[in-house]
C-alpha positions in Angstrom: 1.3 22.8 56.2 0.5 25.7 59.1 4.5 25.5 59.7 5.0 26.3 56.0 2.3 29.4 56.2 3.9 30.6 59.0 7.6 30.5 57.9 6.5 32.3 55.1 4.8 35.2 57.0 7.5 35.6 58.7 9.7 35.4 55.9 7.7 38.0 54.2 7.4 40.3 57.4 11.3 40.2 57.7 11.5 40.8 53.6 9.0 43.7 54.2 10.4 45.3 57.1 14.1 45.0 55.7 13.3 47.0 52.6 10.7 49.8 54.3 14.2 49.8 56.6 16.5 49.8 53.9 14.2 52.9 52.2 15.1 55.2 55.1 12.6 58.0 55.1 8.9 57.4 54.5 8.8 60.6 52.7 11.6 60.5 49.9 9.8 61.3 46.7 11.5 58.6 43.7 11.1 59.8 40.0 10.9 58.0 37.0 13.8 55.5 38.1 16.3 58.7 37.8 16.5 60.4 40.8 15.1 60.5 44.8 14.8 63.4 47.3 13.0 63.7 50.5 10.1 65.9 50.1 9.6 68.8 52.9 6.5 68.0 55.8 3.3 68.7 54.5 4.2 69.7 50.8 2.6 68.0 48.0 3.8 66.2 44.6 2.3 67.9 41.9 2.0 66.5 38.1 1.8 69.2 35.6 1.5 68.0 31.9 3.7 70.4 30.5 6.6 69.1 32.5 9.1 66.6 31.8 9.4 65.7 35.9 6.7 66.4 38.8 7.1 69.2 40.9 7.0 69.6 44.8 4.5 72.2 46.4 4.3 73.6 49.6 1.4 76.0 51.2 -0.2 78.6 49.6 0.2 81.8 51.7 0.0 85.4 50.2 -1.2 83.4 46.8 1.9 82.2 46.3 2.9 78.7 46.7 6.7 78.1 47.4 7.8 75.4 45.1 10.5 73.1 43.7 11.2 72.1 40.0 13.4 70.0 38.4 14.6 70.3 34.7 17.3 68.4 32.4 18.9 70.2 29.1 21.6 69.4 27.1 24.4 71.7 26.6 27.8 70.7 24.7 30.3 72.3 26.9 31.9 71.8 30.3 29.8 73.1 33.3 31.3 76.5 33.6 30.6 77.3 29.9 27.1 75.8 30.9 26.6 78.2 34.2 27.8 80.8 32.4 25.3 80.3 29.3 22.4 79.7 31.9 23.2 82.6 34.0 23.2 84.9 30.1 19.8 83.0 29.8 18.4 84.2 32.6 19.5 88.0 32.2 17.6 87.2 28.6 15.1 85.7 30.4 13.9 88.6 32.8 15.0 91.5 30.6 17.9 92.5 33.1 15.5 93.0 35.6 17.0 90.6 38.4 20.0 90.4 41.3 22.2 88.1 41.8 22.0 87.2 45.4 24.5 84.2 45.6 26.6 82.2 43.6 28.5 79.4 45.1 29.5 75.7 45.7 27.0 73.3 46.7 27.1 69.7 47.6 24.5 66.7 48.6 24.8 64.7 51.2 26.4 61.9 48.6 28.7 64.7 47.6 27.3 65.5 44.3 28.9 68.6 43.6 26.9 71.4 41.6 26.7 75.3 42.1 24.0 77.2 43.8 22.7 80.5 42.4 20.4 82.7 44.0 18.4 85.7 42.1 15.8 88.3 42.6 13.5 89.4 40.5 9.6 91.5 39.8 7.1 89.1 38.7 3.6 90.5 38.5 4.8 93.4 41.0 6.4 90.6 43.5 9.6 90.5 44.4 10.5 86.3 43.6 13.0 84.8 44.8 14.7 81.7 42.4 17.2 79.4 44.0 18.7 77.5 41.0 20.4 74.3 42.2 23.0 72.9 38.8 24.6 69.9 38.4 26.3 68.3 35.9 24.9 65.2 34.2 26.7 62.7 31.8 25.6 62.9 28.2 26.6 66.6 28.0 23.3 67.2 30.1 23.0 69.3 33.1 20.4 69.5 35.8 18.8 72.1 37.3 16.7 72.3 40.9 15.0 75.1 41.2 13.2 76.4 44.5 11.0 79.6 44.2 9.6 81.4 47.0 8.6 85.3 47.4 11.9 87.3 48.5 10.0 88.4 51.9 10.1 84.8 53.1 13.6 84.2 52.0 14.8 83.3 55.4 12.2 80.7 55.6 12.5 78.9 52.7 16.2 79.4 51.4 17.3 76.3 54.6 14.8 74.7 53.5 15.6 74.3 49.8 19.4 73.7 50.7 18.5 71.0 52.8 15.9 69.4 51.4 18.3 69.7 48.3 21.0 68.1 49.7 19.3 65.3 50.2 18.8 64.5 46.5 20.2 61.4 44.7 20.9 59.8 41.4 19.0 56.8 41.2 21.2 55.5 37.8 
């Protein structure tokens, strides 16, 4: 009987080990069975009610707390009708009163290919900064990671969101 208690301890401590092994990082945030993506050090997962998907928090500093958002819409076109829909939406948006900073290719580290775009803009006399992370879905549904920060801490934050981007997934 102790031989059978002990086989299976150990059976479960191998099982156990294996998959916290297999899981890689301690600190890759899973959601809803969709997607995962390694949160930054010392930032939080946030829930807000109005949102479809959590969001991930970092610091408050200057009462502002750099962020990252994730969204899904549908949109019956291919993805460069949808870029250039979102990017009309956005001029709509903030009344024209943005810049374009950067619009390029972007890739994960499991080569999901999307485009990254980069804006400017006054918010409550701040100068924001929105990196807008879009990639295309199946379904005729597109997803969009979004990392806001103030524009003065632009150089700290605009690595960060790239890499802490490229490290998302599709889960299905």
């Amino acid at each position: 009987m102790k031989r059978k208690i002990l086989l299976m301890t150990i059976i479960i401590f191998v099982c156990s080990t294996a998959i916290i092994f297999a899981g890689g990082n301690k600190d890759r945030y899973i959601e809803r069975g969709v997607f995962s993506i390694i949160v930054p050090e010392n930032w939080e997962i946030v829930s807000i009610n109005e949102m479809k998907y959590k969001l991930l928090r970092g610091t408050m500093n200057n009462n502002f707390a750099p962020n990252i958002n994730f969204a899904d819409e549908a949109y019956s076109g291919n993805f460069d009708d949808y870029l250039e829909n979102f990017m009309d939406q956005l001029d709509s948006i903030f009344e024209g009163n943005l810049e374009y900073i950067l619009f390029s290719d972007f890739a994960t580290h499991k080569d999901l290919k999307g485009k990254v775009i980069v804006i400017t803009t006054f918010q409550q006399e701040r100068l924001i900064q929105f990196n807008f992370f879009c990639f295309p879905m199946n379904d005729d549904r597109y997803f969009i990671i979004t990392g806001t920060n103030l524009a003065s801490e632009s150089a700290r934050y605009s690595e960060l969101f790239v890499n802490t981007v490229r490290t998302f997934e599709w889960l299905k």
